[in-house]
N, C-alpha and C positions, 0 to 999 in steps of 0.2 A: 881756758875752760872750754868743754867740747860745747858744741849749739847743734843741737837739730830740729831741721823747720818742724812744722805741724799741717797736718792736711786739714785744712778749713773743714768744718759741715758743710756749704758750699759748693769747695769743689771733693768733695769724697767722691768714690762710685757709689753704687748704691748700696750695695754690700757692704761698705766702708759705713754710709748713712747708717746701714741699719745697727752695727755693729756699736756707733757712738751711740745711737737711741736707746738698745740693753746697757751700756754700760754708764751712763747718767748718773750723777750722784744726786743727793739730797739737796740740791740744790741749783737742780736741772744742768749742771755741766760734767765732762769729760775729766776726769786727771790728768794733768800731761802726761804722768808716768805712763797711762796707759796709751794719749795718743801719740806717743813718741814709736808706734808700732802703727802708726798709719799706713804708713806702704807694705805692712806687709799683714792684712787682715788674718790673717791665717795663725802669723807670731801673736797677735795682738789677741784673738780667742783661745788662744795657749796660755797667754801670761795669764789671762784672765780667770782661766779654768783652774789653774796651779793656785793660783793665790785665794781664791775660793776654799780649794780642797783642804791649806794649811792653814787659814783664818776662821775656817768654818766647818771644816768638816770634825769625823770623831777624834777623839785626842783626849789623853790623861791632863793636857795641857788647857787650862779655862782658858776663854776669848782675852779675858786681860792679861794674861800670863804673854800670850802669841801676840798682843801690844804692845806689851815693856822689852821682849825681845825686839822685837821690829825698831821700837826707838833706839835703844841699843846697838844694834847693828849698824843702822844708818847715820848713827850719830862717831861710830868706830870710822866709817867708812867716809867720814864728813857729806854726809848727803841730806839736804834738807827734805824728803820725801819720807 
């Protein structure tokens, strides 16, 4: 199985910092999925914008519809995320 590390809060740059501080979930932490784009801040406000736009943005598709695919998908793909 692949491993990749995670750039602490810590030591992030600051840009890195700030990027985990927008992206905090309800429960004041980070998704791995998301900080798994640590080194490269730039992919990691891509992922973030992208999954925004098909989560949330306009769509014939309701927000639970674009959740039962997500599990679906990840669950084809054996990914626990």
């Amino acid at each position: 199985m692949a491993f990749i590390d995670y750039i602490s809060y810590e030591d992030a740059s600051d840009k890195l910092k700030a990027l985990y501080d927008q992206y905090k979930g309800p429960r004041g932490t980070v998704a791995n999925i998301v900080r798994i784009a640590g080194p490269n801040p730039a992919a990691m406000k891509g992922h973030m914008d992208m999954y925004r736009a098909i989560m949330f943005g306009k769509s014939p598709l309701s927000r639970h519809q674009r959740e039962m695919i997500a599990v679906v998908v990840s669950s084809i793909n054996q990914c626990h995320y």
